[in-house]
DOGUMAR-828998 format. One record per residue (C-alpha): residue number from 1; residue in three letters; x, y, z. Coordinates in steps of 0.001 Angstrom, whole numbers, plus 500000, padded with zeros to 6 digits. Each point is the difference from the previous one (the first is absolute). Example, Ala and Ser with C-alpha at 12.3 -4.5 7.8 and 13.67 -1.06 7.14 Angstrom:
2
{i->1; aa->ALA; xx->512300; yy->495500; zz->507800}
{i->2; aa->SER; xx->501370; yy->503440; zz->499340}
This chain:
97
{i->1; aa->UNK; xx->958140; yy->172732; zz->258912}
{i->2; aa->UNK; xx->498932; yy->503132; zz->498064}
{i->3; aa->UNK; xx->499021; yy->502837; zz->502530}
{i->4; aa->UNK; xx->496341; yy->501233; zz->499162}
{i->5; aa->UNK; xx->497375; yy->503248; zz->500862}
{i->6; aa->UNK; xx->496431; yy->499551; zz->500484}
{i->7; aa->UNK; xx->497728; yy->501859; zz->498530}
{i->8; aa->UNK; xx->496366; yy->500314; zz->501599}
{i->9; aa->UNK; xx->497150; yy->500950; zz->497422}
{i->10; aa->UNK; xx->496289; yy->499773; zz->500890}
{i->11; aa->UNK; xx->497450; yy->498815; zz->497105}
{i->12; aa->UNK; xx->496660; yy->498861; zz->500016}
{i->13; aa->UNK; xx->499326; yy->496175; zz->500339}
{i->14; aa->UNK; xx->498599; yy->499003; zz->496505}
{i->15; aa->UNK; xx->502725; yy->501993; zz->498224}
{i->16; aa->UNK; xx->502494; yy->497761; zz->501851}
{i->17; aa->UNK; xx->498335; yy->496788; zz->499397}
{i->18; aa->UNK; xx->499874; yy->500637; zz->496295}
{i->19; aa->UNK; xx->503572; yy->500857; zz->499798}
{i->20; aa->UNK; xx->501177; yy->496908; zz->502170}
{i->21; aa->UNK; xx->497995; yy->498126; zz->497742}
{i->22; aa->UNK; xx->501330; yy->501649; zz->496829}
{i->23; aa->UNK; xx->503570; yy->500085; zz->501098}
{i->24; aa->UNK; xx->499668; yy->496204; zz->501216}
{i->25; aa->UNK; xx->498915; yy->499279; zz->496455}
{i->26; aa->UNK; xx->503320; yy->501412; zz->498905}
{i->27; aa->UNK; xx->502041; yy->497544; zz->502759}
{i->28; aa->UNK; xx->501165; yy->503267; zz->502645}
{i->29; aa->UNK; xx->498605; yy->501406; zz->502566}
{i->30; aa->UNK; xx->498751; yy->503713; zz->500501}
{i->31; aa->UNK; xx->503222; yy->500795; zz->502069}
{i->32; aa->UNK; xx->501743; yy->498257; zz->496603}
{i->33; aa->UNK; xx->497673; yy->502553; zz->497661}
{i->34; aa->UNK; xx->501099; yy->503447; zz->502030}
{i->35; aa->UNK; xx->503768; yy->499189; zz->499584}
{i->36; aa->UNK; xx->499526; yy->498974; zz->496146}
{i->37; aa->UNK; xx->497812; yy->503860; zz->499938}
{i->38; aa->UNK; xx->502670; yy->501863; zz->501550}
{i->39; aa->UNK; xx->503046; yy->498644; zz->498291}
{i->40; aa->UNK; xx->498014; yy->500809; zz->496711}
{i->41; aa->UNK; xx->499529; yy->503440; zz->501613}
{i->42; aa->UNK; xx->503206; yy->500685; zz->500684}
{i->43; aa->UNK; xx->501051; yy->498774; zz->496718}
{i->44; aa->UNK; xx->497644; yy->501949; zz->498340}
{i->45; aa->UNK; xx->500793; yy->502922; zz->502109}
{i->46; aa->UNK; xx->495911; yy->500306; zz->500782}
{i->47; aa->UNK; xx->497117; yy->497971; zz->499935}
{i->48; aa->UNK; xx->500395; yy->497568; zz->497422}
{i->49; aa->UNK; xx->496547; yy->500417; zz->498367}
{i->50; aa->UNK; xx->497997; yy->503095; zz->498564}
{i->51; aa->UNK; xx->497789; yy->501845; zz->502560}
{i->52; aa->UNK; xx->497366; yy->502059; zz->498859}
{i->53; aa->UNK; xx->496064; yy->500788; zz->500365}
{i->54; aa->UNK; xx->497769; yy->497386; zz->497954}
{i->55; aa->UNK; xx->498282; yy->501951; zz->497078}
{i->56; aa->UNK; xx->496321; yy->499904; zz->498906}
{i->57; aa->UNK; xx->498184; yy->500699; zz->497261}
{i->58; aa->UNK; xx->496892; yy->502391; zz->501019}
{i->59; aa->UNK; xx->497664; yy->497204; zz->499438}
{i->60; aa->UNK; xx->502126; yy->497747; zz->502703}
{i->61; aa->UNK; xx->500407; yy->502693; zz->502452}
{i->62; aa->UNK; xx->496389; yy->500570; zz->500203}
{i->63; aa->UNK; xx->499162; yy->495964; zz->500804}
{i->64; aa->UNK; xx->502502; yy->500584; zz->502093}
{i->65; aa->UNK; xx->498501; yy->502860; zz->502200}
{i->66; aa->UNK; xx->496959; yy->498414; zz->499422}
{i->67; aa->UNK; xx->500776; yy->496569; zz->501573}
{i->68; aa->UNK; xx->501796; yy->501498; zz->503302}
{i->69; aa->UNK; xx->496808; yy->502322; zz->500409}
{i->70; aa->UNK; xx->497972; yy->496868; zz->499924}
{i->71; aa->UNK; xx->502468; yy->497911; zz->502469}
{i->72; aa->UNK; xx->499435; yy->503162; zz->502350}
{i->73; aa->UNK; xx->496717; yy->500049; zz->499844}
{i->74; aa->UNK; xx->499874; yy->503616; zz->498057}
{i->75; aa->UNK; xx->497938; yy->498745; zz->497045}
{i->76; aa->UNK; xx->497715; yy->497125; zz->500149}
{i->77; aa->UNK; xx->501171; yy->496821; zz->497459}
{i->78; aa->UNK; xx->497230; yy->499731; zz->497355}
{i->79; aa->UNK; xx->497693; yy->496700; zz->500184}
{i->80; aa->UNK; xx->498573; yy->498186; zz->497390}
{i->81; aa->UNK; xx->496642; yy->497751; zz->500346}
{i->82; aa->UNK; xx->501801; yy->497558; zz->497798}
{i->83; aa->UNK; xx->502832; yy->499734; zz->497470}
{i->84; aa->UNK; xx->497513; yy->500821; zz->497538}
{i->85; aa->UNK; xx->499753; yy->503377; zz->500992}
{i->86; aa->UNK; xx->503184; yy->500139; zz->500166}
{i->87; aa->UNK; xx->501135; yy->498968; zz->496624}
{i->88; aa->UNK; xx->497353; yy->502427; zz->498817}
{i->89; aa->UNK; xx->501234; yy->503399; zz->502028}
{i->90; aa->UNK; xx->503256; yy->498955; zz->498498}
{i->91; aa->UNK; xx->498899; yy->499366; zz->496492}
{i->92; aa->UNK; xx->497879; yy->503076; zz->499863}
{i->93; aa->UNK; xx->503964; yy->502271; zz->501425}
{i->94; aa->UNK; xx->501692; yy->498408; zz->497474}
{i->95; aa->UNK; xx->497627; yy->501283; zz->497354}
{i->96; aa->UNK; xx->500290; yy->503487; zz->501551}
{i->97; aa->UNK; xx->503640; yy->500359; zz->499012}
């Protein structure tokens, strides 16, 4: 029998669940997934994928700030009294530019 080391990691619940359910997909197991990432590691002699900060175009990064100021409760979300009014506020943008 091969001698093994555990390795304790904490992550949140729903992260888990989706990888079980992805790596189950695949026929192993999440202890079956770690091995597979750090063979490739060491194989690789680092992480075995590119790791870098997503990039934005202005436009992007502005929904962006906009959308977590409105899931914080900074900004108020605009309403609309029907999609109507909306097709209209967007029509009448879109001939702005």
């Amino acid at each position: 029998m091969a001698k093994t080391a555990n390795i304790n990691i904490r992550i949140d619940p729903e992260t888990k669940s989706s990888a079980e359910e992805l790596f189950a997909s695949f026929g192993i197991t999440i202890t079956d997934a770690i091995n597979i990432f750090l063979r490739k590691s060491l194989m690789e002699g680092g992480l075995p994928f590119e790791v870098k900060q997503p990039r934005y175009n202005v436009e992007t990064e502005v929904a962006i700030r906009e959308a977590k100021a409105i899931m914080e409760g900074q900004i108020q979300a605009k309403q609309y009294s029907s999609a109507k009014a909306l097709f209209e506020e967007l029509n009448a943008e879109a001939g702005d530019k």
